[in-house]
Backbone as CSV, one residue per row, in Angstrom:
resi,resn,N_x,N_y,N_z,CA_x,CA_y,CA_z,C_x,C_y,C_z
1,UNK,76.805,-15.000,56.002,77.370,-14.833,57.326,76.279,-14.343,58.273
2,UNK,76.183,-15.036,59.491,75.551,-14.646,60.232,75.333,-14.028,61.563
3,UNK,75.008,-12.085,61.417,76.014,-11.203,62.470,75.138,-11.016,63.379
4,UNK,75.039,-10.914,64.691,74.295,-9.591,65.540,72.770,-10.580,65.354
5,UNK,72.980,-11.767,65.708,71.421,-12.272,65.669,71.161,-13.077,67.205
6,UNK,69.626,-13.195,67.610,69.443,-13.701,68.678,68.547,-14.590,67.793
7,UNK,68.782,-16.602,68.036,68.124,-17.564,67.823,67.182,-18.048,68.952
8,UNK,65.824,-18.296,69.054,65.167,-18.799,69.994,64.672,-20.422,68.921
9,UNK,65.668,-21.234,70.344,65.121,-22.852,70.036,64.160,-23.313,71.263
10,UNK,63.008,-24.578,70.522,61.984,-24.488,71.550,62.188,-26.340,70.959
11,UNK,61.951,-27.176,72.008,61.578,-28.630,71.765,60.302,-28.319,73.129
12,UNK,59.115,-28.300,71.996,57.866,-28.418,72.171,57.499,-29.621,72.896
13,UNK,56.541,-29.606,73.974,56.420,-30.567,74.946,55.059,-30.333,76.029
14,UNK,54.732,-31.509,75.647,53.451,-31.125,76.766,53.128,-31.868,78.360
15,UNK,54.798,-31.987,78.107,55.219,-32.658,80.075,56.281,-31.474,80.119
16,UNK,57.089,-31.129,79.588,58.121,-30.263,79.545,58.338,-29.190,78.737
17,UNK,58.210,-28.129,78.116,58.186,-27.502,76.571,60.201,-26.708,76.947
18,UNK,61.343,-27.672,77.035,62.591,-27.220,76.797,62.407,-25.748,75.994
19,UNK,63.231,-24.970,76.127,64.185,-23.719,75.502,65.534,-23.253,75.461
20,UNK,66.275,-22.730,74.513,67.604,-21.959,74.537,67.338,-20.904,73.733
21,UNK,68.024,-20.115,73.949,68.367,-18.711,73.048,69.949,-18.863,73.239
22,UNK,70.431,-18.379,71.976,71.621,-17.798,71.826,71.347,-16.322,71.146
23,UNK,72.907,-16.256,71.035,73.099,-14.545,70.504,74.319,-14.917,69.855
24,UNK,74.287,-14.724,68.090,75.464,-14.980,67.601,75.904,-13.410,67.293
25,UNK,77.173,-13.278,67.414,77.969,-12.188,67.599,79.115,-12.249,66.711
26,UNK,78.809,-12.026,65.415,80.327,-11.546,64.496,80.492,-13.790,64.207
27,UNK,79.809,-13.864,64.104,79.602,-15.785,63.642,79.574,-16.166,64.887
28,UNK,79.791,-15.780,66.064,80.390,-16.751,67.217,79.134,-17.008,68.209
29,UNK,78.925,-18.080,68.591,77.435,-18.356,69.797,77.805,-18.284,71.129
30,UNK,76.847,-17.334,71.601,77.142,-17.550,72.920,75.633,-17.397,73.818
31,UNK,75.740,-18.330,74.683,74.301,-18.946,75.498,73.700,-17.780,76.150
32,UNK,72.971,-17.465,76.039,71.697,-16.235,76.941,71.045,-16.751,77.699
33,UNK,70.146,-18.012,77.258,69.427,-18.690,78.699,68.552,-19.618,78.184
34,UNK,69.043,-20.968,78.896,68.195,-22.190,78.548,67.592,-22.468,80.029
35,UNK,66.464,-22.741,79.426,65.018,-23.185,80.748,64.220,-24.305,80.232
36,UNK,63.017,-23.890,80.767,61.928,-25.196,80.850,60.852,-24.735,81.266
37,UNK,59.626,-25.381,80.380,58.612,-25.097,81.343,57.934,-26.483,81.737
38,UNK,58.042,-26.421,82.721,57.330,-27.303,83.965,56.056,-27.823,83.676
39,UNK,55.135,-28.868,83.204,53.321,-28.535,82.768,52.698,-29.757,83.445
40,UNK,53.996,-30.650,84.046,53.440,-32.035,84.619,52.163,-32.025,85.829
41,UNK,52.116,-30.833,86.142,50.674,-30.711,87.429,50.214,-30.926,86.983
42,UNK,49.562,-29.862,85.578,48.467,-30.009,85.356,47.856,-30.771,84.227
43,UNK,46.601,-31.093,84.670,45.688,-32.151,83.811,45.047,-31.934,82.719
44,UNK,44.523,-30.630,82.627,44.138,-29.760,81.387,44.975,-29.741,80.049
45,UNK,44.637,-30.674,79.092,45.572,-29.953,77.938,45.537,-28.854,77.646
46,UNK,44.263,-28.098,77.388,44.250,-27.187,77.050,45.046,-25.720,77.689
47,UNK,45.050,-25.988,78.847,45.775,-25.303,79.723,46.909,-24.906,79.473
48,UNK,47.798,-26.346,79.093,49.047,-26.734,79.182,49.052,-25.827,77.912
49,UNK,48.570,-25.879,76.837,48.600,-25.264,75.666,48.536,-23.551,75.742
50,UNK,48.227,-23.628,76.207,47.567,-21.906,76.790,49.330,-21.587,77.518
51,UNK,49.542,-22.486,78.498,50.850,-21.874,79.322,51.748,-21.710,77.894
52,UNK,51.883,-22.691,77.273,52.774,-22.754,76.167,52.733,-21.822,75.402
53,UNK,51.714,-21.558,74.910,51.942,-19.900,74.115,52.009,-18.616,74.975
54,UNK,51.452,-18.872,76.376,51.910,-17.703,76.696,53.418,-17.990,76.829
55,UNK,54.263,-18.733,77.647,55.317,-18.792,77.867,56.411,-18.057,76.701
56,UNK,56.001,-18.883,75.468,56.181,-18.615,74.103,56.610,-17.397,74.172
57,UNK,55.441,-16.151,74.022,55.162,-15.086,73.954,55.666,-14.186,74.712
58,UNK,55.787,-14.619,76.088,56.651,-13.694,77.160,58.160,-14.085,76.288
59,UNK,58.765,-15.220,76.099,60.387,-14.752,76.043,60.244,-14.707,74.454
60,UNK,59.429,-14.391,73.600,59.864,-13.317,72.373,59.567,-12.196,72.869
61,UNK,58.677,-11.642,73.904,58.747,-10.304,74.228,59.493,-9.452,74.956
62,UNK,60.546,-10.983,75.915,61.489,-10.269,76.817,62.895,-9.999,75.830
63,UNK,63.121,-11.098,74.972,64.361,-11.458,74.382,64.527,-10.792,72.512
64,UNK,63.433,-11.108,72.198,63.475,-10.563,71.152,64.068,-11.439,69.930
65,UNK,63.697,-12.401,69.711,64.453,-13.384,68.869,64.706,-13.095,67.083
66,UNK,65.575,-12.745,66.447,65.741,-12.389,65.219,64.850,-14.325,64.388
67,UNK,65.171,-15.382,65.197,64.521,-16.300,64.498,63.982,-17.447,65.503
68,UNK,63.089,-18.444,65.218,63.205,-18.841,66.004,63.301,-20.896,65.447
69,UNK,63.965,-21.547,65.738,64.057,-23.139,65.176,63.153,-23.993,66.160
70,UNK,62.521,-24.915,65.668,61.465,-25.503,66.557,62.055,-26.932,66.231
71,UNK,62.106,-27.609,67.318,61.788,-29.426,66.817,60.568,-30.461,66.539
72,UNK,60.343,-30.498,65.160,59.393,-31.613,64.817,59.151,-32.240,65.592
73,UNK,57.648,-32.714,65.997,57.475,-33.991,66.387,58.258,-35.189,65.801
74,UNK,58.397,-36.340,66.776,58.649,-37.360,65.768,57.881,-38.301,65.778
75,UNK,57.782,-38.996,64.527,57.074,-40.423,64.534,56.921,-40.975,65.159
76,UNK,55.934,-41.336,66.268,56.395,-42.591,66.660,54.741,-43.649,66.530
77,UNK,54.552,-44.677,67.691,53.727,-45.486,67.324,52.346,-45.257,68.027
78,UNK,52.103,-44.381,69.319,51.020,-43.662,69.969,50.715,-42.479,69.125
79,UNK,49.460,-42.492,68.546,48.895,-41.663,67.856,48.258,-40.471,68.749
80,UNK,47.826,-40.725,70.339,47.258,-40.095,71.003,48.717,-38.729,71.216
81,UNK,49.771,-39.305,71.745,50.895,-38.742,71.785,51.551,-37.716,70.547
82,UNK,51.338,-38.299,69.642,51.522,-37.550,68.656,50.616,-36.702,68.143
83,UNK,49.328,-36.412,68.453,48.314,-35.463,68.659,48.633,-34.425,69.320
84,UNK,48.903,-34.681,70.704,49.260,-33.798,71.550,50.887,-32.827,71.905
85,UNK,51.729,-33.671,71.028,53.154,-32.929,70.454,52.956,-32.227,69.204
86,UNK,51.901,-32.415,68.496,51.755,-31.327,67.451,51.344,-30.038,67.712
87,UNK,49.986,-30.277,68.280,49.705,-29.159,69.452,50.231,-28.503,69.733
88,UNK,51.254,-28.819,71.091,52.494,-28.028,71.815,53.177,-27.363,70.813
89,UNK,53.473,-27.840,69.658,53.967,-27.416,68.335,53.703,-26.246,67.388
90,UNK,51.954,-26.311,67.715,51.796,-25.899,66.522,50.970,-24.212,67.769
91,UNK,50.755,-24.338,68.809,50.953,-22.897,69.661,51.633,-22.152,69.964
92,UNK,53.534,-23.368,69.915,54.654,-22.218,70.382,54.530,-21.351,68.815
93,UNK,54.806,-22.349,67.355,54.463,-21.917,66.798,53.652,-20.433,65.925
94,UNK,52.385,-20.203,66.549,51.817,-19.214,66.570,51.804,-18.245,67.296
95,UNK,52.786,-18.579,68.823,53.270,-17.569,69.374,54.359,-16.572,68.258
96,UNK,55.264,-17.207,67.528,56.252,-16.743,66.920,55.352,-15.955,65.530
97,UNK,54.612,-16.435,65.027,54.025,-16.022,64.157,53.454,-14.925,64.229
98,UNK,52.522,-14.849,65.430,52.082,-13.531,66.247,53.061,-12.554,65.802
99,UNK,54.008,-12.454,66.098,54.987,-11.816,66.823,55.903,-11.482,65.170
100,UNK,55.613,-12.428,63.882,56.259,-12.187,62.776,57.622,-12.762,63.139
101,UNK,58.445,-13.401,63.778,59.390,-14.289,63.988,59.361,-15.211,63.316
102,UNK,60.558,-14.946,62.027,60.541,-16.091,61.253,60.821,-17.820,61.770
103,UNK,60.445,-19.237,61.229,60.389,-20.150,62.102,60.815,-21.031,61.150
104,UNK,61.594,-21.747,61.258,62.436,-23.075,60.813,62.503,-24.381,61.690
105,UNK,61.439,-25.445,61.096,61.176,-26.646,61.569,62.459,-27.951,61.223
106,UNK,62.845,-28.498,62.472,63.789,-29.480,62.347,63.490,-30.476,62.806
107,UNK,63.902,-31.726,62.005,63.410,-32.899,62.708,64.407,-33.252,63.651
108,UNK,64.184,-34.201,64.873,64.945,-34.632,65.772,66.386,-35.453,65.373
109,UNK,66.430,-36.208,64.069,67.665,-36.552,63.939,68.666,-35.360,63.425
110,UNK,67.876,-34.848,62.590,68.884,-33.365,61.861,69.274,-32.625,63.034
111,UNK,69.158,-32.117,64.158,69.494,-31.908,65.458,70.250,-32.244,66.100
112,UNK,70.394,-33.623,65.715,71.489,-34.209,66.543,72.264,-34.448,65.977
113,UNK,72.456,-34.409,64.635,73.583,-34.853,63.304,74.002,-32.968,63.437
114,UNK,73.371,-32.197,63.875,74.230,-30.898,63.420,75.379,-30.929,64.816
115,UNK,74.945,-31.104,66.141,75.279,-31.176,67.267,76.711,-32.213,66.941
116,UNK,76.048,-33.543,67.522,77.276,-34.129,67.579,77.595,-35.100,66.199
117,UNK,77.288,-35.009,65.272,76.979,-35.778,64.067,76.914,-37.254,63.713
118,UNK,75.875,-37.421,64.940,75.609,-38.428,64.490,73.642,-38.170,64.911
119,UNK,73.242,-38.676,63.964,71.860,-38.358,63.689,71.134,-39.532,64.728
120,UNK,71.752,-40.375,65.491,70.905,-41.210,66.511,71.979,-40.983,67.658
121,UNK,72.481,-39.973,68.215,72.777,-39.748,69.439,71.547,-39.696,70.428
122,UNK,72.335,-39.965,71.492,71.184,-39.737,72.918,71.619,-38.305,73.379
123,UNK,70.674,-37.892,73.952,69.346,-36.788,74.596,71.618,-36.351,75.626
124,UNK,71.527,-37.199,75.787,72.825,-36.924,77.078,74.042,-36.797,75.952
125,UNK,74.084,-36.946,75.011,75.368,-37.044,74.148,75.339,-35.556,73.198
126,UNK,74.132,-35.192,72.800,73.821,-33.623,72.458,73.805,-32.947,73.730
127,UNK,73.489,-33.495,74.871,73.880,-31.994,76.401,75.586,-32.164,76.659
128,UNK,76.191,-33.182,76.324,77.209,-32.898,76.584,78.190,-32.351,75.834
129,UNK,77.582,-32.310,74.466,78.516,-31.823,73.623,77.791,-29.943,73.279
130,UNK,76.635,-29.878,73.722,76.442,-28.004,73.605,77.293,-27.974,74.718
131,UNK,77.243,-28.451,76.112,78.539,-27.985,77.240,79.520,-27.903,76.831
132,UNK,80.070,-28.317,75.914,81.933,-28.339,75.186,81.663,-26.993,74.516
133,UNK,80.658,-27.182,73.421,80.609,-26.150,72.619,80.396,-24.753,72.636
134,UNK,79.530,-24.407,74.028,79.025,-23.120,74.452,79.588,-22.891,75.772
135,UNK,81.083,-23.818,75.971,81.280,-23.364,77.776,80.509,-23.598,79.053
136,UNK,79.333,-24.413,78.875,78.385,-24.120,79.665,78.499,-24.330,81.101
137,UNK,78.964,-24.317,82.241,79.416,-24.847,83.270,78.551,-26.147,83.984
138,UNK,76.975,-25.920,84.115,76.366,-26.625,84.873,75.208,-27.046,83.862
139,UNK,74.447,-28.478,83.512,73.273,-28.304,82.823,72.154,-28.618,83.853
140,UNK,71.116,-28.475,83.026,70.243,-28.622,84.016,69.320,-29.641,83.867
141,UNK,68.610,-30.140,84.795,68.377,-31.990,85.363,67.884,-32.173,84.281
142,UNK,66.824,-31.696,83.845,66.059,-32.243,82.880,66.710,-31.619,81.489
143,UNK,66.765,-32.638,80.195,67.473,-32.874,78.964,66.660,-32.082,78.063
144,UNK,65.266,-31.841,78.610,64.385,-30.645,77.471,65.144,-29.471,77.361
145,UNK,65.502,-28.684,78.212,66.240,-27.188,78.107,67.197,-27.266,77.018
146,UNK,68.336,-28.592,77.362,69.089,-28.806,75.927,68.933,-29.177,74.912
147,UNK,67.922,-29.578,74.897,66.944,-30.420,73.896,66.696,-28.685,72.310
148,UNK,66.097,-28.174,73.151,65.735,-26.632,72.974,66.599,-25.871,72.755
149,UNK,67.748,-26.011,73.357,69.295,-25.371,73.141,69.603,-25.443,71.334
150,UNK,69.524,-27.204,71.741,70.782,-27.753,70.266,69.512,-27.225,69.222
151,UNK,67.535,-27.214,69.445,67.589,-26.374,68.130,68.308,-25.614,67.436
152,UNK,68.680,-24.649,68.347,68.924,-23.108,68.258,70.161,-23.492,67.595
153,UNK,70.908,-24.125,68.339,73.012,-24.425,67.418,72.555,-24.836,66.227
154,UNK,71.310,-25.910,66.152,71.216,-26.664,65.100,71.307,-25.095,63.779
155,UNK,70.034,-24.213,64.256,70.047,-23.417,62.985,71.301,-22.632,62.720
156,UNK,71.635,-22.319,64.027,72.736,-21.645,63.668,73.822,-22.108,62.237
157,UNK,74.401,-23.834,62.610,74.716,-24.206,61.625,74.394,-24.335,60.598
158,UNK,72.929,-24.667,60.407,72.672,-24.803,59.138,72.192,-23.489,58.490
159,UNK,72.596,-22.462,59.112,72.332,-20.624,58.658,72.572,-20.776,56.844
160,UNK,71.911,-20.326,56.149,71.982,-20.127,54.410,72.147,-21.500,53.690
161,UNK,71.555,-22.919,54.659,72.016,-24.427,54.093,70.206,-24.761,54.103
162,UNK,69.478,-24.035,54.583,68.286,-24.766,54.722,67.630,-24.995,53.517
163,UNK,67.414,-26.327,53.602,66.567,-26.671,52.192,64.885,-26.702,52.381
164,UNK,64.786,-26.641,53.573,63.077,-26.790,53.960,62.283,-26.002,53.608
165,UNK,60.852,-26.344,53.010,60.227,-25.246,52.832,58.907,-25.192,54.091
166,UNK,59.505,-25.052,55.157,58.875,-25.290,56.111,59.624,-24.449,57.103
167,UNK,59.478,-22.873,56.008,60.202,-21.626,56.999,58.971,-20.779,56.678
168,UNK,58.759,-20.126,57.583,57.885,-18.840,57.577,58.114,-17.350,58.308
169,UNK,57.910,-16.477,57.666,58.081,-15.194,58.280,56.986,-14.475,58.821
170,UNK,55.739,-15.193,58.945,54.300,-14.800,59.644,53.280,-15.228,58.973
171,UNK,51.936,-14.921,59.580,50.805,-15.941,58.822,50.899,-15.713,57.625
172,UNK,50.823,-14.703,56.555,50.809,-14.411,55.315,52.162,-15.661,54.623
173,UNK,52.780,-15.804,55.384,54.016,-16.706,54.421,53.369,-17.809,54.596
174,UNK,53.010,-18.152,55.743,52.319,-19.727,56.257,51.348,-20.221,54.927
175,UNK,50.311,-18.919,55.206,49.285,-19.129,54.637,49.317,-19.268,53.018
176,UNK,50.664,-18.275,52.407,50.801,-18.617,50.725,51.743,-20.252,50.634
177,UNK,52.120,-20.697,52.114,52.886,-22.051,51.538,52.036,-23.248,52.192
178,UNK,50.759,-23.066,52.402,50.109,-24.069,52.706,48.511,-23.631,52.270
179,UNK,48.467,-23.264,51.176,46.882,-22.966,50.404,46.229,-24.432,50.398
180,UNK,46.891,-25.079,49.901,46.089,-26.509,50.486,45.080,-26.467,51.343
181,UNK,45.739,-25.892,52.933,44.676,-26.377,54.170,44.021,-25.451,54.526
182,UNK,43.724,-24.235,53.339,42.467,-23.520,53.253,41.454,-24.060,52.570
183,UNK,40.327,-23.731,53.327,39.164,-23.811,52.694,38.351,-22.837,52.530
């Protein structure tokens, strides 16, 4: 059972980096604050990367997240693109790690199969169904914030179901479940 916890979900992005937090209360979710960060000005990846962990870092420091669920990149057929979503990935990432915030990676269909269950819904069919689910009155323009949301429901649901071993509780966990990519 899962009491008295605050989830921070992030769909990592390096035009948009979406967020939600919830706060589950006695099993029940209720929304704290879904945003966005904005990165389309600028031209700098590196930059963009830099805003991203700080961003990161300010709302585990304002909010305090007991966990936090991230969304996998996904496959696709631009390799340049998929370089640069790992990235975004792998800084919010180490923001949480910093910080010892345990982190649970989801891929984009498992997200949307926890949401509305079906594992190839659209971007608008998971915002409309966290609005049913969390009350939400108004969403907002851009689909990253919910994107970032349904992480967060996603873990919620799958609370004591996770089979991934692609959870960590800070570098020391990282680092004993990926000795491999030491050298």
């Amino acid at each position: 059972m899962l009491n008295d916890k605050i989830i921070l979900g992030i769909d990592p992005g390096t035009t948009i980096m979406g967020f939600g937090l919830i706060r589950v209360v006695q099993n029940k979710m209720e929304l704290m604050q879904m945003d966005e960060l904005l990165l389309k000005k600028y031209d700098n990846h590196y930059v963009k990367l830099k805003m991203i962990f700080d961003r990161t870092l300010h709302i585990i420091e304002t909010y305090h997240p007991d966990e936090i669920a991230i969304e996998a990149p996904f496959f696709g057929k631009n390799v340049q693109s998929m370089l640069k979503l790992g990235r975004a990935q792998g800084v919010a990432m180490a923001a949480g790690l910093i910080r010892e915030v345990p982190i649970t990676e989801y891929s984009p269909k498992k997200i949307k199969m926890a949401i509305t269950g079906n594992g190839n819904a659209s971007k608008e069919q998971v915002a409309k169904m966290l609005q049913n689910i969390l009350s939400i009155k108004t969403m907002p323009k851009n689909l990253d914030a919910s994107d970032g949301l349904a992480a967060a429901v996603c873990h919620f649901y799958n609370y004591g179901k996770i089979t991934s071993d692609k959870n960590y509780s800070g570098w020391s966990a990282f680092v004993n479940k990926n000795k491999n990519r030491i050298k």
